[in-house]
C-alpha positions as CSV (number, residue, x, y, z in Angstrom):
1,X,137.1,71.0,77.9
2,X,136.1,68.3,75.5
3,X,133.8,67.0,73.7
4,X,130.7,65.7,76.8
5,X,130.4,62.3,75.0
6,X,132.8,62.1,72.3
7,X,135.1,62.2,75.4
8,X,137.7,59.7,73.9
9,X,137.4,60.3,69.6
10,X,134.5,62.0,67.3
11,X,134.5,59.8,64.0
12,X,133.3,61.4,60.9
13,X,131.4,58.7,59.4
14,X,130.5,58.7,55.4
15,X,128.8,56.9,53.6
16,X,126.5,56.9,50.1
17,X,122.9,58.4,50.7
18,X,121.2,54.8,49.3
19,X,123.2,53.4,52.5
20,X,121.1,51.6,55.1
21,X,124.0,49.6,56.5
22,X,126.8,51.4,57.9
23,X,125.0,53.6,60.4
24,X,123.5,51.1,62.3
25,X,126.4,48.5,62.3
26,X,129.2,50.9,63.0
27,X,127.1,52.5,65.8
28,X,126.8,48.9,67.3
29,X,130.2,49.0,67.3
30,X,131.2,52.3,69.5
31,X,132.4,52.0,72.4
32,X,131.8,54.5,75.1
33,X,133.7,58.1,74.8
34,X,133.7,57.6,70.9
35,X,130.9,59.2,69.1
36,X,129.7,58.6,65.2
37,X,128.7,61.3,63.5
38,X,127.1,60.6,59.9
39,X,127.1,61.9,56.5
40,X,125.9,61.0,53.3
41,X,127.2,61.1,50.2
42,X,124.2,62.3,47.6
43,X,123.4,59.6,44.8
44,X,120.3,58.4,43.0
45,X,119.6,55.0,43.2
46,X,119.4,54.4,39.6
47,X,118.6,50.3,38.3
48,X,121.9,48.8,37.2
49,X,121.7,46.4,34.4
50,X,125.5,46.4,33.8
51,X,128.9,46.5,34.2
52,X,128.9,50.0,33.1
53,X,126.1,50.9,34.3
54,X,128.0,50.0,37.9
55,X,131.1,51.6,37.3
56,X,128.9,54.6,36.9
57,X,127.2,54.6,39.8
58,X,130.2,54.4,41.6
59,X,132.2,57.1,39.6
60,X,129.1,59.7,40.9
61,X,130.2,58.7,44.3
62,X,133.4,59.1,44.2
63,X,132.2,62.7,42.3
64,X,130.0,63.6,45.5
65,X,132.6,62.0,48.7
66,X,134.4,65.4,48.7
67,X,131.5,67.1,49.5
68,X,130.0,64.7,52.2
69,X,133.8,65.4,54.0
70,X,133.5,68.8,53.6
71,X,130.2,69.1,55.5
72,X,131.1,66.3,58.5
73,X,134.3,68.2,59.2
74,X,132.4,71.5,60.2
75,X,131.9,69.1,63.5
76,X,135.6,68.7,63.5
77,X,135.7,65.2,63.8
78,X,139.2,63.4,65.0
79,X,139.1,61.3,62.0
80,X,137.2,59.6,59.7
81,X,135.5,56.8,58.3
82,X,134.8,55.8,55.3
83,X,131.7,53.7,55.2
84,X,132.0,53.2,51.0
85,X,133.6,50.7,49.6
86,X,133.9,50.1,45.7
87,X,135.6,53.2,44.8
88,X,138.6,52.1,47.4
89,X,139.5,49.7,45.6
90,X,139.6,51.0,41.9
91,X,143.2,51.5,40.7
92,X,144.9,48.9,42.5
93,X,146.9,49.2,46.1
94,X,148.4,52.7,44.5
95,X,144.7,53.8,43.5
96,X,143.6,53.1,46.8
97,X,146.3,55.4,48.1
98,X,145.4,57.6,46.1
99,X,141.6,58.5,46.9
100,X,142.6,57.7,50.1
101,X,145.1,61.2,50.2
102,X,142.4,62.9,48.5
103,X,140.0,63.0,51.1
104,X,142.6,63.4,53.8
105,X,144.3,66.2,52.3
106,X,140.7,68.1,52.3
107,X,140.0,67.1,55.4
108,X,142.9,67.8,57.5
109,X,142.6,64.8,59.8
110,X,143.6,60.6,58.9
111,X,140.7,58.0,57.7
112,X,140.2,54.6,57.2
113,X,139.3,53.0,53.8
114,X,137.2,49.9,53.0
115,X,140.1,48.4,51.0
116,X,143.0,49.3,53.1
117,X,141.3,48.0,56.2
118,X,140.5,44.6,54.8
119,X,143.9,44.1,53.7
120,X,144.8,45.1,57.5
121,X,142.6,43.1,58.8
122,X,143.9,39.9,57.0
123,X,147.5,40.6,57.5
124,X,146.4,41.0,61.8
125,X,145.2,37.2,61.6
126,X,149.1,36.2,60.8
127,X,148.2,32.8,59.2
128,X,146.3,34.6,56.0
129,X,147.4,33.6,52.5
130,X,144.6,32.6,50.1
131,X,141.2,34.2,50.6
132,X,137.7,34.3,48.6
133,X,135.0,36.9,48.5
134,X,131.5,38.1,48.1
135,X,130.2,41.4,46.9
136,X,126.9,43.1,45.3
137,X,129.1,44.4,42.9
138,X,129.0,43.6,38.9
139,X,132.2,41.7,37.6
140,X,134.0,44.4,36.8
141,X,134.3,46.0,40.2
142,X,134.8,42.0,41.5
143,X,138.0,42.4,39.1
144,X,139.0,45.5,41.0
145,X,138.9,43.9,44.4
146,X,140.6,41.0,43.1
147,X,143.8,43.1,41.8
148,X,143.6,45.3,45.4
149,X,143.7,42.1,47.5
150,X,146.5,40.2,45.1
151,X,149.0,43.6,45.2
152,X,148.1,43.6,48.8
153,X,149.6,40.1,48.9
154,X,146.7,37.5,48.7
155,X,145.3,35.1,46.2
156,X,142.1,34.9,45.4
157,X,140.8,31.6,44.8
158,X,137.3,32.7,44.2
159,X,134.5,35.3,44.2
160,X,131.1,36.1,43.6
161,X,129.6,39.5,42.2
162,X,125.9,39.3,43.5
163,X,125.0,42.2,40.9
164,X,121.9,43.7,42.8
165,X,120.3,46.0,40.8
166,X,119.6,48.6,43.1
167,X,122.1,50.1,45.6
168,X,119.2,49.7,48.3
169,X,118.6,46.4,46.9
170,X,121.9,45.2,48.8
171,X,120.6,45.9,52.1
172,X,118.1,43.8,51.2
173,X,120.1,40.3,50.8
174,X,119.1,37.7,53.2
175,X,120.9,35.9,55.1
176,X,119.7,32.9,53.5
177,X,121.2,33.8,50.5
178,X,124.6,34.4,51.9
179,X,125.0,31.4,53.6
180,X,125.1,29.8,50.4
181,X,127.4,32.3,48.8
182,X,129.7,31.2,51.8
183,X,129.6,27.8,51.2
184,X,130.0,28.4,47.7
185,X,133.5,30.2,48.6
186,X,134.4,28.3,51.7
187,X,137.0,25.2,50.8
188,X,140.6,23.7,52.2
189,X,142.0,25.9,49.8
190,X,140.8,29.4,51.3
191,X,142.1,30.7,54.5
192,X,139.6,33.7,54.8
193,X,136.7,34.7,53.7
194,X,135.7,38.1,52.9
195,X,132.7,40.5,52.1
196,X,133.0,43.6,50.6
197,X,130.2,46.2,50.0
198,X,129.1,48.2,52.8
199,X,125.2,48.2,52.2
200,X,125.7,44.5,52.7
201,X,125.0,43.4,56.3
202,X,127.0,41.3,56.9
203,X,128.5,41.8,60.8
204,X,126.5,39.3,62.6
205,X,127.0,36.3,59.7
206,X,130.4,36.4,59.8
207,X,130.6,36.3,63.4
208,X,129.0,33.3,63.5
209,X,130.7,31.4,60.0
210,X,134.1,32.4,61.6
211,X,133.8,30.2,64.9
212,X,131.5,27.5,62.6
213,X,134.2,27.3,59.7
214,X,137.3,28.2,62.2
215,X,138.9,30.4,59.8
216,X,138.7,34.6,59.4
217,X,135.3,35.9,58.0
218,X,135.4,39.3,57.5
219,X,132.8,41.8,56.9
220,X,134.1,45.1,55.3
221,X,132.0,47.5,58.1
222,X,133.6,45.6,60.8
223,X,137.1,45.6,59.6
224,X,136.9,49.3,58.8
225,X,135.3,50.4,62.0
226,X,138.3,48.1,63.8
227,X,141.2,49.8,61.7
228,X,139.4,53.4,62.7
229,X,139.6,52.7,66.3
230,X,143.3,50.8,66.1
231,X,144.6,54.2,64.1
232,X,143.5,56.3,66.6
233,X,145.5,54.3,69.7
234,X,141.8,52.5,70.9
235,X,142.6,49.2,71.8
236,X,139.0,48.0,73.6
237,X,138.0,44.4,72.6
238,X,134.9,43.4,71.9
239,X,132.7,40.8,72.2
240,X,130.4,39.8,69.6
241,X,131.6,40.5,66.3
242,X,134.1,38.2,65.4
243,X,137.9,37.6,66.2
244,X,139.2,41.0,64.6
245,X,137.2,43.3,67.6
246,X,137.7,40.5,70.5
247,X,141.5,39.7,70.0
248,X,143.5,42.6,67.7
């Protein structure tokens, strides 16, 4: 017999400690007979004043994932999610690959990365070639992003790092406040929009700026929770959160 409610898939979900965001949005997104079951990757929330100060912080994450996996999988999940996002796409498209095998090879079952699931995400639209993005990373991490998503295929017209200075400070920009990033980004010359930086909420916004602006808006936590179900052969559409979950 299986699992009562995880009837359909049981999705590791991981994500850092400081996190706020991904729990509550991904659990939005279940639909029935898939279940979510959470861990956290341990890190201080230490004040970044810097660009190294960033890269830090997201090193100790990367240091600490392994350990997260280690302690979801005793629930033996089907496959996982990974609810992080900066470290994804350090290295480039073969970096990405790289943590990516890490974490599978520990944990015996497939997963779904920030990066890679963006990049999926755009390509599902079909009409994708130019995009611009927002983040509450520091400029070097934007740089990082920016080489993932041109390897991947894409040029970037524009982007802006938001530099919070905490990692719960992210959770704590308004909506206010990204509206104007977005119409900072939007223009004739971008075909999407995206947001990186999973302590960012950012579902609901770009549901809305999507129909308003009639191009793909793409919030990281959405597109990764979408690849998740696609890789494991769940096709429901949804209402609610944009084209991505309603029509691919």
């Amino acid at each position: 017999m299986g699992d009562v409610l995880g009837w359909r898939k049981l999705f590791g979900v991981i994500a850092p400690s400081t996190n706020t965001i991904v729990q509550p949005d991904m659990e939005r997104m279940r639909p029935a007979g898939v279940t979510n079951h959470f861990s956290r990757i341990f890190v201080e929330d230490p004040v970044a004043l810097s660009n190294e100060d960033f890269i830090a912080g997201t090193t100790a994450i990367a240091a600490n994932t392994l350990d997260a996996v280690r302690s979801v999988m005793t629930c033996r999940p089907d496959y996982l999610v990974l609810g992080m996002s900066a470290i994804t796409f350090y290295g480039g498209v073969e970096g990405s690959r790289a943590w990516k095998k890490q974490v599978e090879d520990l944990a015996g079952v497939g997963a779904s990365t920030g990066a890679e699931s963006v990049a999926a995400a755009l390509r599902a639209y079909g009409t994708v070639n130019t995009v611009s993005f927002v983040s509450p990373y520091y400029p070097v991490a934007n740089a990082e992003v920016r080489r993932f998503l041109e390897e991947s295929g894409f040029t970037v017209k524009r982007d802006v790092p938001l530099q919070c200075r905490r990692w719960t400070d992210i959770a704590k920009v308004t909506p206010d406040r990204l509206r104007e990033v977005i119409a900072e980004l939007d223009g004739d010359d971008v075909d999407a929009i995206v947001q990186v930086g999973t302590n960012l909420s950012m579902v609901d916004l770009a549901a809305e700026y999507e129909a308003k602006l009639a191009k793909p808006v793409i919030a990281i936590n959405t597109a990764t929770y979408w690849h998740a179900l696609r890789a494991v052969g769940i096709e429901d559409q949804m209402a609610g959160f944009g084209r991505l979950l309603a029509e691919y």
